[in-house]
C-alpha positions as CSV (number, residue, x, y, z in Angstrom):
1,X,5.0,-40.1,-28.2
2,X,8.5,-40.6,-26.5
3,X,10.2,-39.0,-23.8
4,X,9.2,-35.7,-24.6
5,X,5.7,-35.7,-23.1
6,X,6.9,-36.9,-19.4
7,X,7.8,-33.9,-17.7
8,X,8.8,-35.7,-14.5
9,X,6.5,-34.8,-12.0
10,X,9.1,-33.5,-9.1
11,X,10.1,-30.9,-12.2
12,X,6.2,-29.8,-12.1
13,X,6.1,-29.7,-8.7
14,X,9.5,-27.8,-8.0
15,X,8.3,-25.1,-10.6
16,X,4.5,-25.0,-9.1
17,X,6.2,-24.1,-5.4
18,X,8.8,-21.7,-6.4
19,X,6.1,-20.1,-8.7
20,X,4.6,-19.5,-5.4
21,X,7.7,-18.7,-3.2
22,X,8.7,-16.0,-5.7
23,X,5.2,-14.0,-4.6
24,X,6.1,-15.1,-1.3
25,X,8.5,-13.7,-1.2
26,X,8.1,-10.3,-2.5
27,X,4.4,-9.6,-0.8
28,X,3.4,-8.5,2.4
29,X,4.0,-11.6,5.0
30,X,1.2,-13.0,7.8
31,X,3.9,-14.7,9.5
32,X,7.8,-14.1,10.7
33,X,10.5,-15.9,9.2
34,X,10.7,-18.8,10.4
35,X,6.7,-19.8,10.2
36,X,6.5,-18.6,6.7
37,X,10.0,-20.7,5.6
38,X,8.4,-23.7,7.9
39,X,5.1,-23.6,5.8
40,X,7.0,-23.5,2.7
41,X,8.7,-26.8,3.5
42,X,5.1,-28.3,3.9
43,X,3.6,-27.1,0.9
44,X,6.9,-28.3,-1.2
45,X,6.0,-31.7,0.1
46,X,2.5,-31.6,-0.3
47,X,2.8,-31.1,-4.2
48,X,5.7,-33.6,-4.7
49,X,3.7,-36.1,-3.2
50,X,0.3,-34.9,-5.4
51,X,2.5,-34.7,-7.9
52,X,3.7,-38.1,-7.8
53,X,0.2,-39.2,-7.9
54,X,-0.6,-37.0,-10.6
55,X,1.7,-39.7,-12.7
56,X,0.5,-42.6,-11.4
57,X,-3.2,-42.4,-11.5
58,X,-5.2,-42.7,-14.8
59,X,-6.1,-40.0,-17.4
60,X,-9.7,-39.7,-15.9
61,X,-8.4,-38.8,-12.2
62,X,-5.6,-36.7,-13.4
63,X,-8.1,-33.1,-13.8
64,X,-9.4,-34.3,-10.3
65,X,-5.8,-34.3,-8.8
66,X,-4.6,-31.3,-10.9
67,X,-7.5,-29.3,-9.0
68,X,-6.0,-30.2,-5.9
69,X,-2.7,-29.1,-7.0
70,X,-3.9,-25.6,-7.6
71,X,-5.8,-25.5,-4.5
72,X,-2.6,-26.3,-2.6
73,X,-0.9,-23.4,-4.3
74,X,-3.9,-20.7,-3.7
75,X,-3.5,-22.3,0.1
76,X,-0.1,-21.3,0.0
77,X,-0.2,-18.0,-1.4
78,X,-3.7,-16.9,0.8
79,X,-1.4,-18.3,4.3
80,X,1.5,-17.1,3.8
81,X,0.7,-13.7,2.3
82,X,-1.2,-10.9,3.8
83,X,-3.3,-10.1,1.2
84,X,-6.8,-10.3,0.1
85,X,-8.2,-13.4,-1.2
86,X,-9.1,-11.7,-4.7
87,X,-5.3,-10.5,-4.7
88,X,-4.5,-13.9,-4.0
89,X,-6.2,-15.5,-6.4
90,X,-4.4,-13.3,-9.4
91,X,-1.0,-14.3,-8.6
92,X,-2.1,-17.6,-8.2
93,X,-3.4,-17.8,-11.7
94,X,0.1,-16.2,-12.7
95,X,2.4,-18.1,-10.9
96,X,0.5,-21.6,-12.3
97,X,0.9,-20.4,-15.5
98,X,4.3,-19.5,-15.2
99,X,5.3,-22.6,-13.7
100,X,3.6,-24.3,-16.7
101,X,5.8,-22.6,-18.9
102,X,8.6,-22.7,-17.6
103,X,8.3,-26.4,-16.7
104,X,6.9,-27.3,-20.6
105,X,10.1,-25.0,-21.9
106,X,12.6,-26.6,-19.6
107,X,11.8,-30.4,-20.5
108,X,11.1,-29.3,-24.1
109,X,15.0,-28.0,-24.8
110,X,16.4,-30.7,-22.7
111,X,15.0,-33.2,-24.6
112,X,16.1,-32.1,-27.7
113,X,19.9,-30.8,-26.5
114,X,20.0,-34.1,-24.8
115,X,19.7,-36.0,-28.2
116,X,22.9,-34.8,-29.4
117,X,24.8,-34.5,-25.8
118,X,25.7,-37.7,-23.3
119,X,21.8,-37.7,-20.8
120,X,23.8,-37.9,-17.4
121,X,22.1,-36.7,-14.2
122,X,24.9,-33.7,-13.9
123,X,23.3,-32.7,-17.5
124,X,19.8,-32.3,-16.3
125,X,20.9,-30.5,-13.1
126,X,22.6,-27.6,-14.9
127,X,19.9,-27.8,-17.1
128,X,17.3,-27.5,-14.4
129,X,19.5,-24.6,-12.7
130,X,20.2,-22.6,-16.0
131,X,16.2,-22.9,-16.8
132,X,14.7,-22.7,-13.6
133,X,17.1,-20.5,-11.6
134,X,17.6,-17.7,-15.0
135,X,13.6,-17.7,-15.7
136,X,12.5,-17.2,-11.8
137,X,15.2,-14.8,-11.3
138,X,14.3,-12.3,-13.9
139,X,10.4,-12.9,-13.8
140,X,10.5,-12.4,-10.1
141,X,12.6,-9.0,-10.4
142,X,10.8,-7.6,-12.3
143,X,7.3,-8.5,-9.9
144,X,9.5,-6.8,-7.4
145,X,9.7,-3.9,-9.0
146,X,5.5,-3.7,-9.4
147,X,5.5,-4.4,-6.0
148,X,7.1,-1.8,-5.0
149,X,5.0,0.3,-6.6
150,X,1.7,-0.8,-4.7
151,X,1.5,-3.4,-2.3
152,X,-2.0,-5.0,-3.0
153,X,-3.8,-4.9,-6.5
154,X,-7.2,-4.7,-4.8
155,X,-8.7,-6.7,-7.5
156,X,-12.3,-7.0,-7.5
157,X,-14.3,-10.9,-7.6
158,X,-15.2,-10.2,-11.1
159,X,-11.4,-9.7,-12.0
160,X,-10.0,-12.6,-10.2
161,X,-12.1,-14.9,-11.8
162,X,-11.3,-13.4,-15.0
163,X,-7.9,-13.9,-14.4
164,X,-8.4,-17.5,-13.0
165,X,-10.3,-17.6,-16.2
166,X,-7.4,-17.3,-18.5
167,X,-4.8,-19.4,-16.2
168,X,-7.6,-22.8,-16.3
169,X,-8.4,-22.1,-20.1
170,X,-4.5,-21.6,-21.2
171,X,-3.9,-24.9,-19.5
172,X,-6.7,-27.0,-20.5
173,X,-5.8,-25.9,-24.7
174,X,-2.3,-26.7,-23.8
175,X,-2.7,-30.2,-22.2
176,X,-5.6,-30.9,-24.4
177,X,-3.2,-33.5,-26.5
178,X,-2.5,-35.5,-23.8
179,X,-6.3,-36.2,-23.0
180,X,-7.5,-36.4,-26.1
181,X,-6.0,-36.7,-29.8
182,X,-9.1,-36.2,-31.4
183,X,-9.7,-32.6,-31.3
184,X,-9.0,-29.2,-33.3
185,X,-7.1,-28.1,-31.0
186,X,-5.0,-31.2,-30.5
187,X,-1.6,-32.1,-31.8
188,X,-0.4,-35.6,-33.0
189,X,3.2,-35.7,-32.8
190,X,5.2,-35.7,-30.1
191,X,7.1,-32.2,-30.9
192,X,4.3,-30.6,-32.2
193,X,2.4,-31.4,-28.7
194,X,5.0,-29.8,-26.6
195,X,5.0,-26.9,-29.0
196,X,1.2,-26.1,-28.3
197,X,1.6,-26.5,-25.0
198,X,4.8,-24.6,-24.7
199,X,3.0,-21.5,-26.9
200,X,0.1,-21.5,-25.1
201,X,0.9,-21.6,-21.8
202,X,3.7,-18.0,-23.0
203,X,0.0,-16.8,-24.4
204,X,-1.2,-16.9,-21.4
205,X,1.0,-15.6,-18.9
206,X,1.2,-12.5,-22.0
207,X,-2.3,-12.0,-21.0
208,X,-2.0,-12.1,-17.3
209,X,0.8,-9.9,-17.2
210,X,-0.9,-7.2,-19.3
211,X,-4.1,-7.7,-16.6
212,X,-1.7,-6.5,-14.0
213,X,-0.7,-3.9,-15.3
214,X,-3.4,-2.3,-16.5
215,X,-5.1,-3.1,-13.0
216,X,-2.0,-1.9,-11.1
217,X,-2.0,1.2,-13.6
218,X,-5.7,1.8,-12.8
219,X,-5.0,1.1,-8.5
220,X,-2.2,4.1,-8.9
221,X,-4.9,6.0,-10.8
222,X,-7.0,5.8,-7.7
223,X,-4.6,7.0,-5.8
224,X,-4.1,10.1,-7.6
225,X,-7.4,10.9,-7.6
226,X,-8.2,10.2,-3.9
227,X,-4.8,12.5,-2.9
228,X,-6.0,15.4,-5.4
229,X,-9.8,15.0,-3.8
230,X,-7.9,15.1,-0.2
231,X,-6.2,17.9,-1.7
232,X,-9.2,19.9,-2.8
233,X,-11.2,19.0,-0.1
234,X,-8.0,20.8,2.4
235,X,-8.1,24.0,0.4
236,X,-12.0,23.9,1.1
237,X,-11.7,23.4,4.6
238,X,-9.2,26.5,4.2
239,X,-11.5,28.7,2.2
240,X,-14.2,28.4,5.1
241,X,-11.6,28.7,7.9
242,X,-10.4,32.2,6.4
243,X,-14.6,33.1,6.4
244,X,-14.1,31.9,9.9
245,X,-11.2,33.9,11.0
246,X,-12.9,37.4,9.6
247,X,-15.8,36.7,11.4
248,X,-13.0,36.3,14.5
249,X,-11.6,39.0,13.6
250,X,-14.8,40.9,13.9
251,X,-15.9,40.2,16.9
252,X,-12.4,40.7,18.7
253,X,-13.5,44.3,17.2
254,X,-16.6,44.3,18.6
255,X,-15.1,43.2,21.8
256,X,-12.9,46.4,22.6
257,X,-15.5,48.4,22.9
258,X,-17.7,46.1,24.5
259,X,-14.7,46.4,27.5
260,X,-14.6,50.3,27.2
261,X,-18.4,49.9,28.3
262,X,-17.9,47.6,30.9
263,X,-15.0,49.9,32.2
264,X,-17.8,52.2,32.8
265,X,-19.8,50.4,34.5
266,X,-19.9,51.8,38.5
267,X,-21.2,48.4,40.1
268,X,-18.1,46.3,41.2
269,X,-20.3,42.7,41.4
270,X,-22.1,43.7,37.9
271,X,-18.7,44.6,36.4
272,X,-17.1,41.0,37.7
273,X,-19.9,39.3,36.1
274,X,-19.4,41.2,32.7
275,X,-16.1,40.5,32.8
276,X,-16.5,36.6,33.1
277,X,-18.8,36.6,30.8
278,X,-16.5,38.6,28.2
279,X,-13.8,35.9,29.3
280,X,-16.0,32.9,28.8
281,X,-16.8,34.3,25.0
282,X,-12.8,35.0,24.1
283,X,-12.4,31.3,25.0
284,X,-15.0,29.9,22.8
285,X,-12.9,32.0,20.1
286,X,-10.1,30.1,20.5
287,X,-6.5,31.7,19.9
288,X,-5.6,33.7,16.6
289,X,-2.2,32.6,15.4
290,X,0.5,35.0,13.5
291,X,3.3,32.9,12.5
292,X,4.3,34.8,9.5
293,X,2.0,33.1,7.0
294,X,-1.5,33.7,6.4
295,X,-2.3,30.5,4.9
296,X,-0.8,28.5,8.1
297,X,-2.6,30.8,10.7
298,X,-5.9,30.2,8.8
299,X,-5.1,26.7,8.8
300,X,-4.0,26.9,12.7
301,X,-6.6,29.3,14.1
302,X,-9.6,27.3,12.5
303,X,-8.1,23.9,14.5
304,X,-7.4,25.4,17.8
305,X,-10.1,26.5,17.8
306,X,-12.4,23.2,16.9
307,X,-9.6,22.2,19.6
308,X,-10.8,24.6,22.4
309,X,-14.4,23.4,21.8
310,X,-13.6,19.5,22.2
311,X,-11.1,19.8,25.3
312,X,-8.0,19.4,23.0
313,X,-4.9,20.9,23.6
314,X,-2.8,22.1,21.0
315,X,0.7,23.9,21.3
316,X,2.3,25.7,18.5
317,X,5.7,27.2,17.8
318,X,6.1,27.8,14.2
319,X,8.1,30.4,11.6
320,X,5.7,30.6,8.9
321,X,7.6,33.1,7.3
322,X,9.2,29.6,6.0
323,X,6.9,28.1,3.9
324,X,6.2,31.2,1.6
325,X,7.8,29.3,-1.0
326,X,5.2,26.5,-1.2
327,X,1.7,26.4,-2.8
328,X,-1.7,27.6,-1.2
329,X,-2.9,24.3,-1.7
330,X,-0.2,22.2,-0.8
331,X,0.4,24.1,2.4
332,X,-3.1,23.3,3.3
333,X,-2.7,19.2,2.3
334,X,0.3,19.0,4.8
335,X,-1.2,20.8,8.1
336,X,-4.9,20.2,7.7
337,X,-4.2,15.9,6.9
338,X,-1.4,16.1,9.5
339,X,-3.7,18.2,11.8
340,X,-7.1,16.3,11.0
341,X,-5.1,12.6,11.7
342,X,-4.3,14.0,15.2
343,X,-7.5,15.2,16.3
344,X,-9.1,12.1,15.4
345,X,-6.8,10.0,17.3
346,X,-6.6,12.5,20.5
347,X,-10.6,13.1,20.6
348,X,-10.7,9.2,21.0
349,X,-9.0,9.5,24.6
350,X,-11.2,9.4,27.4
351,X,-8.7,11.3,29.9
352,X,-9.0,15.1,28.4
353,X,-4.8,15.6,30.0
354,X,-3.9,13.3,27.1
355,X,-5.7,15.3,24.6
356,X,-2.5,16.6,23.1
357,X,-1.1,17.8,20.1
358,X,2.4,19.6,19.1
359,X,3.4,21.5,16.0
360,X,6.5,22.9,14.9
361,X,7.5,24.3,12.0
362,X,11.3,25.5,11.3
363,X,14.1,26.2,9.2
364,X,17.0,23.5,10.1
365,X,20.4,23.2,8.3
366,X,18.9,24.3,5.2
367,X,15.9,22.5,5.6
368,X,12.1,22.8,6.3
369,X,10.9,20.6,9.3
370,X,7.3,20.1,10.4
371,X,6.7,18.1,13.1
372,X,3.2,17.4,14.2
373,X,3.0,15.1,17.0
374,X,-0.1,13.8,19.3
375,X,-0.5,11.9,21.9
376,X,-1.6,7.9,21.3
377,X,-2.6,5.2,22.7
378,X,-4.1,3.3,20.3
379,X,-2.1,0.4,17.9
380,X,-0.8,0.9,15.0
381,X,0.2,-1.7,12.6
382,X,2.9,-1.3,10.6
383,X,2.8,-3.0,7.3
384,X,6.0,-2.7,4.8
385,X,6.7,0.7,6.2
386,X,3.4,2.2,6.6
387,X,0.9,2.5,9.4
388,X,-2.4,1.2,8.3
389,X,-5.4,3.4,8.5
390,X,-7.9,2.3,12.1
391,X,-10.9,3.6,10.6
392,X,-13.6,1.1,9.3
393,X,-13.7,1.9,5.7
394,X,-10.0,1.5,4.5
395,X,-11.2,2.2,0.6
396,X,-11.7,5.4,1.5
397,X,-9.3,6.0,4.6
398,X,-5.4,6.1,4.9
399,X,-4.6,8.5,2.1
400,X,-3.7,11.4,4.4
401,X,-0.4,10.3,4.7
402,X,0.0,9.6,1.2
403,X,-1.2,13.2,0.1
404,X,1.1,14.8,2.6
405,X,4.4,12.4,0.7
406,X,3.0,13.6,-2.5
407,X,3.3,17.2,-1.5
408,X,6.9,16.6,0.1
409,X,8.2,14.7,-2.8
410,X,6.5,17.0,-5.3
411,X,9.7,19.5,-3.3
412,X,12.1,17.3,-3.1
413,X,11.6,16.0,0.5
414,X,10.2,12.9,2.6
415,X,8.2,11.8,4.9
416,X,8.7,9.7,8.4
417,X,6.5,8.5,11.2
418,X,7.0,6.9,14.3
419,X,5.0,5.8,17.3
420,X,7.4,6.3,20.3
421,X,6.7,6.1,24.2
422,X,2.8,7.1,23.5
423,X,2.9,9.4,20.6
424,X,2.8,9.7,17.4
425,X,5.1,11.5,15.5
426,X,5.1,12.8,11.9
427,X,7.4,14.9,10.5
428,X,8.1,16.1,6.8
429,X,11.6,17.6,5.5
430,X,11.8,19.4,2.4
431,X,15.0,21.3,1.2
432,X,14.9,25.1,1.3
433,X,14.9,27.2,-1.9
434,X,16.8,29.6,0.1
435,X,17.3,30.1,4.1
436,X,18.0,33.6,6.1
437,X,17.2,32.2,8.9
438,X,18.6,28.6,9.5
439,X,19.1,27.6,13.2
440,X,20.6,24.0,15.3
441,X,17.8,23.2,17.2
């Protein structure tokens, strides 16, 4: 069959490891710099040398040492990356496809250019950089962009193996030939082989592509609908807090005259004891905010006072009068995620002094700030510029932060946290439709 069958083996193995590096590069990393580079190394000569063996063993070992190979890669891409094992197993199935193709399309157009130009090993390097470096390049762009876009696919089992499915089947039809002659599927001259292998190996990366994007499509799907249920679920807590703050309300009413009475009363020692009891009740009320926005002192009055009840200490200096140009709802997704986050994190503390939480909310060159800040002693990991959720269930967790840099974005501004010398600190900007009031602070 000629020269164009034998891919040489260090051309498989180069396009099988920066297959791999590509994801590498671009996903979440377990290790720093220098371990992940280090690993590399070792895996690059781990499948030269199975890939040497690959050529010099017979046709009946060669499936058994092929399964090796792609074990090495799925070790390489599971080590190196921070990712689940399903996720893992996706772009594994990708990048040995595309390192099938692009190693059956490389060999196949040098062979034939090569028949009418002088073979020299200066040839087959340009051709190895034009072919490898052009295809990676661009492939691995735009995987960088999807990336971007959502860290982890969160595939399920079923869906890995699907995809693993179509990498393993692409590559046994397109290597069929060189097992076996005698088949349907099997081509008899040497062109026609590397055709079929060459087609089927672009079918199948087609088909893995399209998986990821309808998966990736459905992941941001999720999303949505998790922030919109955050949202809801905020304008909810709202609704009752406002049923809260009337029956508040009321009883500050009831209270006046229940101190007009108590003014009356002639015993000093009885009159004391109503008045500590009166005092004891206005606690368990809490404090009734007015910043200038109904919707925020709702939102704040219900909180400080869940905050009163559990020992939590929350100060608040806000203009409210500011946020009159946003949305009922979205008002509500900022303060009551930002809010709930920090009571979580404070309620965990066993010393009640550190049970404390700071808001803000002002109008600064032009812009809306809200800062909401808590105390924290707890570690947080940060993971490509976002703090990962502590709670136990993580499917349905760590969205609060995203619905409140939905609602920023949605006006035009951002979100940034920090954890600094014990506390937390969020604090979202958005751009003022208009500002009377705009101080230096």
């Amino acid at each position: 069959m000629g020269v164009i069958q034998d891919i040489p083996k260090f051309y498989t193995a180069l396009a099988e490891w920066l297959a791999c590096v590509g994801f590498v590069l671009i996903l979440p990393k377990r290790y720093g710099k220098g371990e992940t580079a280090g690993l590399m190394a070792a895996f690059f000569v781990l499948l030269c040398v199975i890939q040497f063996i690959i050529g010099v063993v017979p046709v009946a070992i060669w499936i058994p040492c092929m399964a090796v190979a792609l074990a090495v890669m799925y070790g390489m891409l599971l080590l190196c990356c921070r990712i689940p094992p399903a996720d893992a197993g996706f772009y594994w199935a990708i990048a040995f496809i595309f390192a099938e193709f692009i190693a059956s399309l490389d060999w196949q157009l040098y062979s034939f250019f090569s028949q009418s130009v002088a073979d020299s090993y200066l040839f087959q390097a340009l051709f190895l950089l034009l072919f490898y470096g052009g295809p990676f390049l661009i492939f691995f762009r735009m995987e960088y962009r999807q990336s971007e876009k959502l860290q982890t696919l969160q595939v399920t089992k079923r869906e890995m193996i699907s995809a693993a499915t179509v990498a393993i089947g692409a590559f046994l039809i397109s290597n069929i030939s060189y097992v076996s002659s005698e088949t349907p599927f099997s081509g008899r001259m040497s062109m026609e082989i590397f055709y079929i292998r060459t087609l089927v190996d672009l079918a199948g990366l087609i088909m893995l592509i399209g998986l990821q994007d309808r998966w990736q499509e459905l992941q941001a799907r999720k999303e949505v609908d998790a922030i919109n249920g955050l949202l809801q679920r905020q304008y909810e807590q709202y609704r009752l807090s406002r049923e809260n703050m009337e029956v508040i309300n009321r009883k500050y009413h009831d209270l006046k005259h229940q101190i007009g009475v108590i003014r009356m009363e002639p015993d000093a020692a009885r009159r004391e004891e109503y008045l500590a009891q009166l005092e004891s009740g206005m606690q368990s009320l809490g404090t009734v905010h007015q910043t200038g926005n109904s919707v925020l002192d709702t939102i704040l009055s219900g909180k400080q006072l869940y905050c009163s009840q559990h020992g939590i200490t929350m100060t608040v200096v806000a203009d409210g009068a500011q946020l009159d140009f946003m949305g009922v709802m979205d008002i509500c997704s900022i303060f009551g995620n930002a809010l709930d986050n920090a009571i979580e994190s404070v309620e965990k503390l066993a010393d009640p002094e550190k049970r404390l939480i700071r808001v803000a909310v002002f109008c600064q060159n032009d812009f809306l700030m809200i800062r909401v800040e808590n105390y924290c002693e707890s570690h947080l990991e940060l993971v490509e510029g976002e703090y990962q959720t502590t709670k136990g269930d993580k499917d349905y967790h760590g969205y609060g932060i995203k619905s409140i840099r939905y609602v920023s974005e949605k006006y035009g501004g951002s979100v940034s946290v920090r954890v600094e010398d014990g506390w937390f600190h969020l604090r979202v900007l958005i751009p003022l439709p208009q500002c009377e009031k705009c101080v230096d602070r």
